[in-house]
C-alpha positions as CSV (number, residue, x, y, z in Angstrom):
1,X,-4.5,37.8,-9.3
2,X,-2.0,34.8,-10.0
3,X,-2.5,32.8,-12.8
4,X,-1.6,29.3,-12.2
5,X,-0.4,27.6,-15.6
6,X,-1.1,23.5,-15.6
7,X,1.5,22.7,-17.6
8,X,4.0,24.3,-15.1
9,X,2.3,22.2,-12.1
10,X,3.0,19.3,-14.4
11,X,6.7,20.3,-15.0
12,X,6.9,20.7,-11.2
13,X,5.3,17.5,-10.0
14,X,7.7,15.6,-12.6
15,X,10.7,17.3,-11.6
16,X,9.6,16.5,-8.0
17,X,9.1,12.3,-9.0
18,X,12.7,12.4,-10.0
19,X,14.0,14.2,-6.9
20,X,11.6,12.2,-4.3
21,X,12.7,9.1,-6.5
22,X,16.4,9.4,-6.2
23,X,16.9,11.2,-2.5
24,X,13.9,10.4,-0.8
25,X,11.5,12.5,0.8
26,X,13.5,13.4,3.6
27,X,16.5,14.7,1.6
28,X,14.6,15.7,-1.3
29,X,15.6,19.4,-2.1
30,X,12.8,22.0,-3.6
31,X,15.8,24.0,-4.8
32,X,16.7,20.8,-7.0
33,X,13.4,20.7,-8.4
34,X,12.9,24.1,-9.2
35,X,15.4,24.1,-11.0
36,X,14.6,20.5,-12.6
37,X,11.4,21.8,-13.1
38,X,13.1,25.1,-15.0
39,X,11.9,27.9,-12.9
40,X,13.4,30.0,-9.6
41,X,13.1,28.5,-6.3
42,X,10.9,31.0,-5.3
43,X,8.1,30.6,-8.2
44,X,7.6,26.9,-6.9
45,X,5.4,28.2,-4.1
46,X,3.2,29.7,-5.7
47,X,2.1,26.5,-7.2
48,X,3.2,24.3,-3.6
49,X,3.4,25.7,-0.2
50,X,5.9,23.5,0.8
51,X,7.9,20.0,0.1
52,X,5.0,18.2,2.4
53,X,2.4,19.9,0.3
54,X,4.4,19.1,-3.2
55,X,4.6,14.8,-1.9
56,X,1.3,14.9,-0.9
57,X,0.2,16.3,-4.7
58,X,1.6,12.9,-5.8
59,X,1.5,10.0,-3.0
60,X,-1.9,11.4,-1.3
61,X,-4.6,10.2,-4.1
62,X,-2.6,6.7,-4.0
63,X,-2.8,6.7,0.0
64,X,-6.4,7.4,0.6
65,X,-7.7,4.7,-2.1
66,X,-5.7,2.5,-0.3
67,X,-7.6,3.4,3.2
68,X,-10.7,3.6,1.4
69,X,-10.5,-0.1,0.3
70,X,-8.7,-1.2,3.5
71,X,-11.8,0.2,5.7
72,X,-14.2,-1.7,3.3
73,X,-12.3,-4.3,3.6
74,X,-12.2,-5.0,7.4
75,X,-16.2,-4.0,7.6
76,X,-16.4,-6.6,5.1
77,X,-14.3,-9.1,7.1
78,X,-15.7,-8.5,10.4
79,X,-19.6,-8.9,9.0
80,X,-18.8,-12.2,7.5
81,X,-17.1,-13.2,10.8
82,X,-20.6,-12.5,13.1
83,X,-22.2,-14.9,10.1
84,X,-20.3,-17.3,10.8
85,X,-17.6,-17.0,8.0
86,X,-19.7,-19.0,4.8
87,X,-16.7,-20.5,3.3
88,X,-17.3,-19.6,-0.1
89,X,-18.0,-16.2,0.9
90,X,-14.8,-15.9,2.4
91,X,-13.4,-17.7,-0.7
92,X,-14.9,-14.9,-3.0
93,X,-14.2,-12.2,-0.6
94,X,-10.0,-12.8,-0.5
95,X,-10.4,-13.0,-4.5
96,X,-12.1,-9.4,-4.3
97,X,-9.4,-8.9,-2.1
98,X,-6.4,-10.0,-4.2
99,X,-8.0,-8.3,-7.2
100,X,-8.4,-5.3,-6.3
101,X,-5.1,-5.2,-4.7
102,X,-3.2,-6.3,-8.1
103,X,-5.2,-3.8,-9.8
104,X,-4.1,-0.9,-7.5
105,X,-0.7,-1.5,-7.9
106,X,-1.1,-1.8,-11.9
107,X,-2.5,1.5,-11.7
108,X,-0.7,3.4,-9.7
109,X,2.6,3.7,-11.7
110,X,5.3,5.5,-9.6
111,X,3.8,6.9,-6.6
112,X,3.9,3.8,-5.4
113,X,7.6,3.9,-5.2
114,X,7.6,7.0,-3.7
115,X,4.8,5.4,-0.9
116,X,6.4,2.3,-0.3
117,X,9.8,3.6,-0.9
118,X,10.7,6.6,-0.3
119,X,8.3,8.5,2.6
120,X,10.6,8.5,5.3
121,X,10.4,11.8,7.1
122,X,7.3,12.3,5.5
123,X,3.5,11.9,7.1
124,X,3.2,8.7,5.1
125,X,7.0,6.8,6.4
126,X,4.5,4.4,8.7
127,X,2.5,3.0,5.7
128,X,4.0,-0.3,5.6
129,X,3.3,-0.4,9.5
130,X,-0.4,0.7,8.7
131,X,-0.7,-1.8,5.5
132,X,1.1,-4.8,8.1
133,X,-1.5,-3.9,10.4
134,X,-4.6,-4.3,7.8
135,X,-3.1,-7.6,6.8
136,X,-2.5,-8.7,10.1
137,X,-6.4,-7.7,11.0
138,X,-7.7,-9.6,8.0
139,X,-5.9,-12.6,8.8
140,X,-6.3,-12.4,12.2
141,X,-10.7,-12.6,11.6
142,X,-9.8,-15.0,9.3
143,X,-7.6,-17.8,11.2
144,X,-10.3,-16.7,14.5
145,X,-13.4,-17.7,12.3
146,X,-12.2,-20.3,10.9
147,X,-10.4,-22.0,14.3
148,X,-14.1,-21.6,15.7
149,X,-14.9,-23.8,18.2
150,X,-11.0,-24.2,18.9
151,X,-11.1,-21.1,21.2
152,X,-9.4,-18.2,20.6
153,X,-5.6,-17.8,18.9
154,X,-3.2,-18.5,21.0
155,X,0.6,-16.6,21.0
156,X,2.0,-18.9,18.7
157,X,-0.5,-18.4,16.0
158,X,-0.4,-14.7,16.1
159,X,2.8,-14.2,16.0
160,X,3.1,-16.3,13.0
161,X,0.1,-13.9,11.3
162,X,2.6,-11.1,12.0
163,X,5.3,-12.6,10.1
164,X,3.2,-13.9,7.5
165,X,1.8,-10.0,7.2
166,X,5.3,-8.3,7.3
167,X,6.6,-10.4,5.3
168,X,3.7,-10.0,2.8
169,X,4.3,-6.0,3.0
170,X,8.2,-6.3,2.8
171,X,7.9,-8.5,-0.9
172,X,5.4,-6.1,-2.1
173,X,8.3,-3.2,-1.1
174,X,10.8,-5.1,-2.3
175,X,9.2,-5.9,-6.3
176,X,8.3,-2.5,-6.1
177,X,11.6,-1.1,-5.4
178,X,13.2,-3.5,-8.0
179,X,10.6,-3.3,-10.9
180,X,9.0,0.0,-12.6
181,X,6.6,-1.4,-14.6
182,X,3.7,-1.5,-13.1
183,X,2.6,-4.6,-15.4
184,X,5.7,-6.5,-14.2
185,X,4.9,-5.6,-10.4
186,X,1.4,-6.2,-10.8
187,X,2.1,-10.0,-12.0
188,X,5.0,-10.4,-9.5
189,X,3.1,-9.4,-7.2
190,X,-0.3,-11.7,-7.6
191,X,2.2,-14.8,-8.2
192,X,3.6,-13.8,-5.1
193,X,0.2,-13.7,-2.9
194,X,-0.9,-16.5,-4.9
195,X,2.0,-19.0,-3.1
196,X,1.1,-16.7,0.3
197,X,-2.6,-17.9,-0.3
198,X,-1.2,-21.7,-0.7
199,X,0.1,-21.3,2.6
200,X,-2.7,-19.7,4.6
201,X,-4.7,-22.1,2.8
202,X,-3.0,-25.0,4.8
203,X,-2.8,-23.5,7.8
204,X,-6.7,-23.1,7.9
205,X,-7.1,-26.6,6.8
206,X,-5.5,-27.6,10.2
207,X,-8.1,-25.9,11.7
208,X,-10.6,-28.2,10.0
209,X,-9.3,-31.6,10.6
């Protein structure tokens, strides 16, 4: 029977955040973090099957909170929506939001890189497709609730949600490729949606008027 030591795992899944870190998942080398890691290639596996298995140890617990949250989230949107879209609960509902957003990425220290970053060639390279997509859902209930009586959005307004949401996703990428502290990103980050928020903001009011 193999006995499995923690504190090698750990050794490995650090050596492996340096090598996913600087070559990316898709040239990322488990020869480079065995030996990184101090150990023969071939002792690795017993502790990792293979690279997929070795990025999922670190970027999976990050990537299923996030879709965790983003299905609660869109349930949440959607039931407010049939009510008619309250204003102050949509109010506290994108503070939720935004909190709980700023808080993952203060938390999640440098996986996040490795999500956002680095996952090409991995089963995680669409995320920032998949996170565009929950943004774009969320403001697309939102701008349709709010527009009301106004009929349905036409082409104009949703192609300027899928700007608004790519570019959303893109400055998130781009603090987190830029800054590793996750206090830093974390404020950068909620500045950032708070000047986004301005801007929706407006836009809805047009709806009102």
């Amino acid at each position: 029977m193999q006995v499995l030591k923690e504190e090698v795992r750990s050794a490995i899944v650090l050596a492996a955040y340096e090598e996913f870190r600087q070559s990316g998942y898709s040239e990322a080398s488990m020869r480079r973090i065995a030996a990184a890691a101090g150990m023969t290639s071939g002792n690795i596996y017993r502790y990792f099957r293979n690279k997929e298995d070795l990025f999922d140890a670190i970027v999976g617990p990050l990537y299923s909170e996030y879709s965790r949250y983003a299905e609660e989230y869109l349930k949440t949107a959607e039931a407010i929506v049939t009510d008619g879209w309250d204003v102050q609960a949509r109010i506290s509902f994108f503070d939720r939001v935004q909190d709980t957003l700023v808080g993952l990425l203060k938390a999640s220290g440098p996986s996040l890189l490795l999500l956002l970053c680095r996952s090409e060639g991995s089963k995680y390279e669409s995320i920032r497709s998949e996170l565009t997509g929950f943004v774009e859902s969320l403001l697309t209930k939102t701008f349709t609730a709010v527009k009301g009586p106004g009929g349905p959005l036409d082409e104009r307004e949703r192609i300027e949600i899928g700007m608004l949401s790519a570019t959303l996703i893109e400055s998130v990428a781009w603090i987190v490729a830029k800054y590793h502290d996750s206090d830093m990103v974390g404020t950068l980050v909620e500045r950032m949606i708070d000047v986004f928020g301005g801007g929706i903001e407006k836009r809805l009011e047009t709806y009102r008027s």
